[in-house]
KESEVEX-880175 format. One record per residue (C-alpha): residue number from 1; x, y, z. Coordinates in nm, 2 decimals, padded with zeros to 4 digits. Layout:
% KESEVEX-880175
<rec NUM <X Y Z>>
...
***
This chain:
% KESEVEX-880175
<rec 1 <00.00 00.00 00.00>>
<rec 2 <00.26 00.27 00.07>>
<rec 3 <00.51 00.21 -00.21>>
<rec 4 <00.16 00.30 -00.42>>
<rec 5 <00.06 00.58 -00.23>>
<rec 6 <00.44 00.80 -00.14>>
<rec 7 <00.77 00.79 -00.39>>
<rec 8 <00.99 00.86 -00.12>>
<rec 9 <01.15 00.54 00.04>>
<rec 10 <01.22 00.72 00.34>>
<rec 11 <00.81 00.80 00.34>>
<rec 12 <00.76 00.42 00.27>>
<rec 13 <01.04 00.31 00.52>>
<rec 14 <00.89 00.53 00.78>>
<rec 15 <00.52 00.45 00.75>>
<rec 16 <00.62 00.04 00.71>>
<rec 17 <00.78 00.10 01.04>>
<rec 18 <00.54 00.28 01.26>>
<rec 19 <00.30 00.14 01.53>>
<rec 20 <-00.03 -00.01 01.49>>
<rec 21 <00.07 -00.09 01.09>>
<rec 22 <-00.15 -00.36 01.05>>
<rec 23 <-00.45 -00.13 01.18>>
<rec 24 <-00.34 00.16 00.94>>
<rec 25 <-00.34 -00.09 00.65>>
<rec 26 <-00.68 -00.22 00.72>>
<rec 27 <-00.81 00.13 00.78>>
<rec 28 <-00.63 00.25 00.43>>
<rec 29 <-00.70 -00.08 00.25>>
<rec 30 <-01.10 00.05 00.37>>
<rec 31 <-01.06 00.42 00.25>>
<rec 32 <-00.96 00.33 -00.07>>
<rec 33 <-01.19 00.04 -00.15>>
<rec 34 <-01.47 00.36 -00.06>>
<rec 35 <-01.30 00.56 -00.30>>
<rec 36 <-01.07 00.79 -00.16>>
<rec 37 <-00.83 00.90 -00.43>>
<rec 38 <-00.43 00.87 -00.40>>
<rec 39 <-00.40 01.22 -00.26>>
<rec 40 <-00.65 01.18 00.03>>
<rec 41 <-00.51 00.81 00.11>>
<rec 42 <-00.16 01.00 00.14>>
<rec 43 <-00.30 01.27 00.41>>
<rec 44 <-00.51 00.97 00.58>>
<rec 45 <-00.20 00.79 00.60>>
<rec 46 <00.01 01.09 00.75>>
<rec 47 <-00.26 01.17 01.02>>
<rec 48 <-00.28 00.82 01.12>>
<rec 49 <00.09 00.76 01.15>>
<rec 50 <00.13 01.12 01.37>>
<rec 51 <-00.16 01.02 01.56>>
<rec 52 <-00.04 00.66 01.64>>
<rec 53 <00.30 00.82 01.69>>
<rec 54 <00.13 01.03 01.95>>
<rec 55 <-00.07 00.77 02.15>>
<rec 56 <-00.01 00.44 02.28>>
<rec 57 <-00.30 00.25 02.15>>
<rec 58 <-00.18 -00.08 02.22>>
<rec 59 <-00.16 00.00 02.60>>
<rec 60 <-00.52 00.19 02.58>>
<rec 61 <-00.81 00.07 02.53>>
<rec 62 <-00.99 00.39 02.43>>
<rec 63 <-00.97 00.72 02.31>>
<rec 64 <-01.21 01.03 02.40>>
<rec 65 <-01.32 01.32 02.10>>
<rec 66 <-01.09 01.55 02.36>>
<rec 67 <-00.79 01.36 02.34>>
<rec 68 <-00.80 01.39 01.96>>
<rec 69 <-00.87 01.76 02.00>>
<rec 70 <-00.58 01.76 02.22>>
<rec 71 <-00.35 01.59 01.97>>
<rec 72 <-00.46 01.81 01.71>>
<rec 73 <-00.37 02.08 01.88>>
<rec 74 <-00.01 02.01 01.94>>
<rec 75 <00.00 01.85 01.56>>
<rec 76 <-00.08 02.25 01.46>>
<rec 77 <00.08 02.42 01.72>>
<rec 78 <00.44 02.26 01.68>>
<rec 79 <00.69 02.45 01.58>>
<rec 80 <00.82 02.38 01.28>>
<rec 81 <00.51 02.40 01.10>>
<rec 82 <00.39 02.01 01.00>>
<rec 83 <00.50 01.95 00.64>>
<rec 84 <00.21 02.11 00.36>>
<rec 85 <00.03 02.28 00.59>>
<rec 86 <-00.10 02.66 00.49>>
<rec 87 <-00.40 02.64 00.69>>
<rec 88 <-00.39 02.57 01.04>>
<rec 89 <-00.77 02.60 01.12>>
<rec 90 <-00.84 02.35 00.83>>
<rec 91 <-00.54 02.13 00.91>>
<rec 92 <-00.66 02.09 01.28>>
<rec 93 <-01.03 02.01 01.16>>
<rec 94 <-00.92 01.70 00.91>>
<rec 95 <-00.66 01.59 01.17>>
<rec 96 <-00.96 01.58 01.37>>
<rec 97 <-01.16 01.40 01.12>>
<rec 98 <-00.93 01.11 01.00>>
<rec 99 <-00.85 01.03 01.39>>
<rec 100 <-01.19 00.99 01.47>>
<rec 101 <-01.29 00.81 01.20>>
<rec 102 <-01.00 00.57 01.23>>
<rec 103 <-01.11 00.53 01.58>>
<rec 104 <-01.43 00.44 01.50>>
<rec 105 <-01.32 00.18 01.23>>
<rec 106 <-01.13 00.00 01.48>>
<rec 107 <-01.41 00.03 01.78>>
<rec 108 <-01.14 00.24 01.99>>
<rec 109 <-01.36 00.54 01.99>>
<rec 110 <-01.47 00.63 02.37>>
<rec 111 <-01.83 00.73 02.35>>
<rec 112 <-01.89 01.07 02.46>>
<rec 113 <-02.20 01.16 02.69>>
<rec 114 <-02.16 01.53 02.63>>
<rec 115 <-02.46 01.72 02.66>>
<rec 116 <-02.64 01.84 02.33>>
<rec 117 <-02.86 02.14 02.36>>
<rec 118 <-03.18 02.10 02.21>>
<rec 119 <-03.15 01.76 02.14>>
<rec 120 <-03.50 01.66 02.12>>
<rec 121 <-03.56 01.99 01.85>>
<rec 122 <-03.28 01.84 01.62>>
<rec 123 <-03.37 01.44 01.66>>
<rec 124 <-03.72 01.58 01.59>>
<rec 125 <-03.61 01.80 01.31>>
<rec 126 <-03.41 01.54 01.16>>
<rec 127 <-03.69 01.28 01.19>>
<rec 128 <-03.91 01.55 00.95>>
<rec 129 <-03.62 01.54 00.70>>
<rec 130 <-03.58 01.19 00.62>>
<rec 131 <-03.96 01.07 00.64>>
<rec 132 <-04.16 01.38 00.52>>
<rec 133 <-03.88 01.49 00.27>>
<rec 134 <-03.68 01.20 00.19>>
<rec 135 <-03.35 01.35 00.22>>
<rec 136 <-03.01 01.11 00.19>>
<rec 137 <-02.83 01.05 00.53>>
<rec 138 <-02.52 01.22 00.38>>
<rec 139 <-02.72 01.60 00.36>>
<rec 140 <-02.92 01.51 00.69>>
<rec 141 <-02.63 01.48 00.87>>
<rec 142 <-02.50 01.82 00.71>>
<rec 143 <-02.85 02.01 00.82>>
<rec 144 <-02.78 01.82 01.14>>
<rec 145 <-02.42 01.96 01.22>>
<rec 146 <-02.53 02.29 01.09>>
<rec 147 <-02.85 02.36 01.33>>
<rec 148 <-02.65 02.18 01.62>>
<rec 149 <-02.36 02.46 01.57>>
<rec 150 <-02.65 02.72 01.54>>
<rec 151 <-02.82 02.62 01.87>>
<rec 152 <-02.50 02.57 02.12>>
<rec 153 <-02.39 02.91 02.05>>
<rec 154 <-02.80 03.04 02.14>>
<rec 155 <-02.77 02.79 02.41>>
<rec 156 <-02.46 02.97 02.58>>
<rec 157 <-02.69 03.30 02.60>>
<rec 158 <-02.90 03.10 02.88>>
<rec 159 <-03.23 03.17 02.69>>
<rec 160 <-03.53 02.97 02.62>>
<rec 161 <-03.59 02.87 02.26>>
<rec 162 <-03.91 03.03 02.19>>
<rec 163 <-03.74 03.41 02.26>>
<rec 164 <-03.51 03.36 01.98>>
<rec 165 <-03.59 03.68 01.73>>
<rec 166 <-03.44 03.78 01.39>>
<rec 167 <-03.13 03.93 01.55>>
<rec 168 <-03.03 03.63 01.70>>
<rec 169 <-03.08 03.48 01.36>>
<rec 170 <-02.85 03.76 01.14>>
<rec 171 <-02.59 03.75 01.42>>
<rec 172 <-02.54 03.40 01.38>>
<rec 173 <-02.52 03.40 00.99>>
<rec 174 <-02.28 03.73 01.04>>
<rec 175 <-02.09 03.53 01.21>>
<rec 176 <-02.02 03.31 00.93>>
<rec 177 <-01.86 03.57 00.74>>
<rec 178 <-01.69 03.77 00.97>>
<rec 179 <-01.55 03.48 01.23>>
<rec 180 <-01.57 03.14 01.01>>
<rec 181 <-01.47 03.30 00.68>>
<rec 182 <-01.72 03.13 00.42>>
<rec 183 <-01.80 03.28 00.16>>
<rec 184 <-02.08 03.40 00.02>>
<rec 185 <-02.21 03.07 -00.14>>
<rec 186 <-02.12 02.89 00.13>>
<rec 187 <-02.37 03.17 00.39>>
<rec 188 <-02.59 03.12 00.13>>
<rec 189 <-02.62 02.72 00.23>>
<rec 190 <-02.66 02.78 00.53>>
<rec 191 <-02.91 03.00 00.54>>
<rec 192 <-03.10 02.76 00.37>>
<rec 193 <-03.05 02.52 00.61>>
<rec 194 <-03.17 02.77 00.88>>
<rec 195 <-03.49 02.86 00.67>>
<rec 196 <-03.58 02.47 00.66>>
<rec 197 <-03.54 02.41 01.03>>
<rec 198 <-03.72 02.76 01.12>>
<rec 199 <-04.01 02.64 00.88>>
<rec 200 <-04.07 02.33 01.05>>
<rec 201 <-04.00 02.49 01.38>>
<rec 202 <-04.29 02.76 01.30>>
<rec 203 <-04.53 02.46 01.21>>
<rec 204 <-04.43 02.28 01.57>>
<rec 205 <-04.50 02.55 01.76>>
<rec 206 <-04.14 02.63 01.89>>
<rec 207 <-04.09 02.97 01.83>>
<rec 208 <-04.26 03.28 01.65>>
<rec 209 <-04.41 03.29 01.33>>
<rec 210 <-04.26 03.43 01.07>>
<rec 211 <-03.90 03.40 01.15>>
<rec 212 <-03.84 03.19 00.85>>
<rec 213 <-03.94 03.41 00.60>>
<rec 214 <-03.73 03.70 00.74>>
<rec 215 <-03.42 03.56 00.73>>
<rec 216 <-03.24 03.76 00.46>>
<rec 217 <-02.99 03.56 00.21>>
<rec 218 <-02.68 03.70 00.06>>
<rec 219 <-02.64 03.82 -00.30>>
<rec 220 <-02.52 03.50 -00.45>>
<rec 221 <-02.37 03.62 -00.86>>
<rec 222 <-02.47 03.42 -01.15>>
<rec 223 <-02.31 03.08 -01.17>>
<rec 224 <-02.03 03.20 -00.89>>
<rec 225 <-02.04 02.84 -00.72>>
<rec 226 <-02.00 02.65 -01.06>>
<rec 227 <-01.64 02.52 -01.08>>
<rec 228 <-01.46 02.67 -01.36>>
<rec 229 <-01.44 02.37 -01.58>>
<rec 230 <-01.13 02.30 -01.84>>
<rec 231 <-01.13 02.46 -02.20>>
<rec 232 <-01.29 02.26 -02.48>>
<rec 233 <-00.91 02.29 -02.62>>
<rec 234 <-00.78 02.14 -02.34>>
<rec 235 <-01.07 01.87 -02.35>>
<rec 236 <-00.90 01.83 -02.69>>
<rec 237 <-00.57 01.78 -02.58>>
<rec 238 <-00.69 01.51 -02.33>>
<rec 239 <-00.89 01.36 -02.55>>
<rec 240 <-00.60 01.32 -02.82>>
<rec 241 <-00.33 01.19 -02.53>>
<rec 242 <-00.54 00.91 -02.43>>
<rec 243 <-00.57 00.84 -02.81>>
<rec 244 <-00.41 00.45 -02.86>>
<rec 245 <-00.41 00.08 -02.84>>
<rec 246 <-00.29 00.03 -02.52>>
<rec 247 <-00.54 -00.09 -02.24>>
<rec 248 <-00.48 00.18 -02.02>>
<rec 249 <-00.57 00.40 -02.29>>
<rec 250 <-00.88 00.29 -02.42>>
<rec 251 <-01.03 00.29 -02.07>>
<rec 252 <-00.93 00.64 -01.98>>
<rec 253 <-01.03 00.78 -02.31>>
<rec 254 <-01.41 00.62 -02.21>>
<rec 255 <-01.38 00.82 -01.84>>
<rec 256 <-01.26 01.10 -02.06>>
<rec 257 <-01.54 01.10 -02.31>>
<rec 258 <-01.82 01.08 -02.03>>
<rec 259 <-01.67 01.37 -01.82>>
<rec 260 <-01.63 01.59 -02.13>>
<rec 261 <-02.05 01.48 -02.30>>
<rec 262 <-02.20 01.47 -02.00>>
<rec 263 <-02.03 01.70 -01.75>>
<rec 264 <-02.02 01.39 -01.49>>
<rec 265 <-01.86 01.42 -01.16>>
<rec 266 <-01.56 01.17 -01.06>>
<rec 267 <-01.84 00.97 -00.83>>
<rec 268 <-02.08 00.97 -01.08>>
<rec 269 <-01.88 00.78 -01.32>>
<rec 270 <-01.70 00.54 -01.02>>
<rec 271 <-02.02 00.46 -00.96>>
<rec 272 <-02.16 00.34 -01.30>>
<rec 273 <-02.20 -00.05 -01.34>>
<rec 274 <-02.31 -00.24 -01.63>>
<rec 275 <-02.67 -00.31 -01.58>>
<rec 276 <-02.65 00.13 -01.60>>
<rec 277 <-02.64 00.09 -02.00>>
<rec 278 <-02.92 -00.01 -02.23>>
<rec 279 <-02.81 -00.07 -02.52>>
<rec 280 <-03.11 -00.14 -02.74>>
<rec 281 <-03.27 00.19 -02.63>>
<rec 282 <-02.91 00.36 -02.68>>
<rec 283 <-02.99 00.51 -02.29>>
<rec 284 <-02.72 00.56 -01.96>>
<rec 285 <-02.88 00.63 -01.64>>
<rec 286 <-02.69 00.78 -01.37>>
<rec 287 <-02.75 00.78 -01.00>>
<rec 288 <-02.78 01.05 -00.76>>
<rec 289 <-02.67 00.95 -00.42>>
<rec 290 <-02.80 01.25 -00.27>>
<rec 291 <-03.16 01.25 -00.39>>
<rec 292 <-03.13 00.86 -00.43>>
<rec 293 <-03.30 00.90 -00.77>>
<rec 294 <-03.19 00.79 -01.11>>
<rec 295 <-03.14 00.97 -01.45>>
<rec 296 <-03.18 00.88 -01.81>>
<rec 297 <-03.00 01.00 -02.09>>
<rec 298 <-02.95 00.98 -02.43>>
<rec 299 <-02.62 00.72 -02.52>>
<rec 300 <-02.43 00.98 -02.71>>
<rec 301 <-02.30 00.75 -03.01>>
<rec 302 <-01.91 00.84 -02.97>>
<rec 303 <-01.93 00.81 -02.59>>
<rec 304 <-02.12 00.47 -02.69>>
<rec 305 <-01.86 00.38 -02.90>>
<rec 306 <-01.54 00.43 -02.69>>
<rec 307 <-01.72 00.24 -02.37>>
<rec 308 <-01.81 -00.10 -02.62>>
<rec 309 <-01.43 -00.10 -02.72>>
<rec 310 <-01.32 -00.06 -02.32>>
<rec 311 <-01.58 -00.34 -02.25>>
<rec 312 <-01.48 -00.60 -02.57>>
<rec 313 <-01.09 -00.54 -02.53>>
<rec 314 <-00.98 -00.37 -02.23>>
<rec 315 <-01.24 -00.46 -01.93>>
<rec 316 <-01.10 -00.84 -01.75>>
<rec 317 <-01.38 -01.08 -01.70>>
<rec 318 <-01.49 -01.04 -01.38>>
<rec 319 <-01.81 -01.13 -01.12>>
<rec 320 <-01.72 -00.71 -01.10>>
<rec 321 <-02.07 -00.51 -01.16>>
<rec 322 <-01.86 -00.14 -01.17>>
<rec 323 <-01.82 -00.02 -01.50>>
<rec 324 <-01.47 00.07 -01.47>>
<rec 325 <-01.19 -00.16 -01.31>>
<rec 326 <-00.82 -00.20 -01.23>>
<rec 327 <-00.62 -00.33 -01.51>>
<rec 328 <-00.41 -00.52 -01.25>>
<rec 329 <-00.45 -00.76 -01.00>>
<rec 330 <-00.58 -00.76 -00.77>>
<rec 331 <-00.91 -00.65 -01.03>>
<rec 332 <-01.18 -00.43 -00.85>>
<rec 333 <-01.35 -00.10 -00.92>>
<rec 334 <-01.07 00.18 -01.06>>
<rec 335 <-01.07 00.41 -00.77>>
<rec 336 <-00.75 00.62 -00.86>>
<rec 337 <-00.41 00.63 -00.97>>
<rec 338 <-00.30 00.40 -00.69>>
<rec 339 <-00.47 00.14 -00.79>>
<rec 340 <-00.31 00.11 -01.15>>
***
């Protein structure tokens, strides 16, 4: 796994070397069968090793969330700055992230019994989401973090919920901006999340009517959250460099062609499986995790075209349903450039 992932032998030597490696290579080996591209499986691989480095987890049996926090701390705070890190805020926060997750792979997480305010508003709130609205659990869980931020910082004002008013509202979306540095499409978010739960909190009774439809949204421009997508001269050039005989080429050419016809994202075309293609019809569907629906398009015929020559003389024979697999043993879905 690490000769894949780091170039360095030093960086292979050191991470082949370090405690808990068979728990690292499970963890990793886990990441990247989810889909975690080369880059992320580096950084996962960095905070793990600083964090095992850190902590004697064969002698513990748990770890708390404020031990992590702890670590995370001194991670960012040493002196020299840790190796690629520009942002400390956002360094601290992933640190933070990979631990815990790791932690919770390997059932060493210590469960935390802090105290929530408003529990029973969000759990009820959350509830509303997934049966009334059918949300995914991937965009509850984002209206949940959201609203639970929102409502500890009321909570610390010692007020009841039903005297929240509009100011309490703006300051808190002020804060975003001035304090939390989003930006403005990022504000925008999350005053949509705000306007949901305000909505349903207006229809429960919690607080005063109308607070929803006050809450003001910033000016969001025309297209300024689109990503700025490569020229159709340098969709060109791709196209012509993956032009060849070779296996590896006539695979990436098909990823190529369906990200440059369609404007697919990288998980929209991991996930694509055979039974997503019908060929009498000339038809692809694609699935939207987050609104767990599915989409049908038109088979364009030179995107058609270059997927029938990956399947006939590129793709192994394989029990494999995913569209797109490793060239190399061991064969699974293509993930990323590690797995080449």
């Amino acid at each position: 796994m690490f000769h894949r992932l780091f170039t360095s032998s030093k960086a292979v030597n050191r991470h082949s070397k370090g405690p808990l490696l068979e728990e690292r290579l499970r963890y990793l080996t886990h990441c990247a069968e989810q889909g975690s591209t080369r880059s992320t499986l580096r950084l996962v691989a960095q905070h793990l090793l600083i964090f095992a480095d850190q902590f004697n987890l064969e002698a513990k049996n748990n770890v708390s969330l404020e031990e992590i926090k702890k670590a995370a701390d001194a991670w960012v705070g040493s002196s020299p700055r840790a190796y690629g890190m520009v942002d400390g805020r956002w360094g601290r926060t992933r640190f933070i992230s990979d631990a815990r997750k790791w932690l919770l792979f390997l059932g060493r997480l210590q469960s935390s019994t802090a105290f929530v305010p408003y529990a029973h508003l969000i759990n009820d709130f959350c509830d509303h989401l997934v049966r009334d609205r059918g949300l995914s659990q991937s965009t509850v869980r984002l209206h949940r973090w959201h609203i639970a931020q929102f409502l500890e910082r009321f909570w610390d004002q010692e007020r009841s919920f039903d005297k929240i008013c509009i100011r309490d509202i703006d300051a808190a979306i002020a804060r975003k901006g001035e304090q939390d540095s989003y930006s403005r499409v990022s504000i925008a978010h999350y005053v949509g999340v705000l306007r949901v739960f305000f909505r349903y909190a207006e229809q429960r009774g919690w607080c005063s009517q109308g607070l929803a439809a006050a809450i003001m949204c910033p000016r969001v421009f025309a297209d300024e959250g689109l990503p700025k997508g490569p020229s159709w001269e340098d969709v060109r050039r791709l196209l012509a460099i993956a032009e060849g005989d070779n296996p590896k080429s006539i695979r990436d050419r098909a990823i190529i062609m369906l990200f440059a016809v369609y404007g697919l994202r990288v998980g929209d075309v991991r996930a694509l499986r055979l039974e997503d293609f019908d060929w009498e019809r000339e038809l692809i569907c694609i699935r939207r995790p987050k609104s767990r629906s599915r989409q049908l398009y038109p088979l364009s015929r030179s995107v058609g075209n270059a997927i029938l020559r990956y399947l006939k003389e590129v793709r192994p024979r394989t029990r494999c349903r995913e569209l797109f697999l490793t060239l190399r043993a061991p064969i699974g879905p293509y993930w990323g450039r590690c797995a080449l």
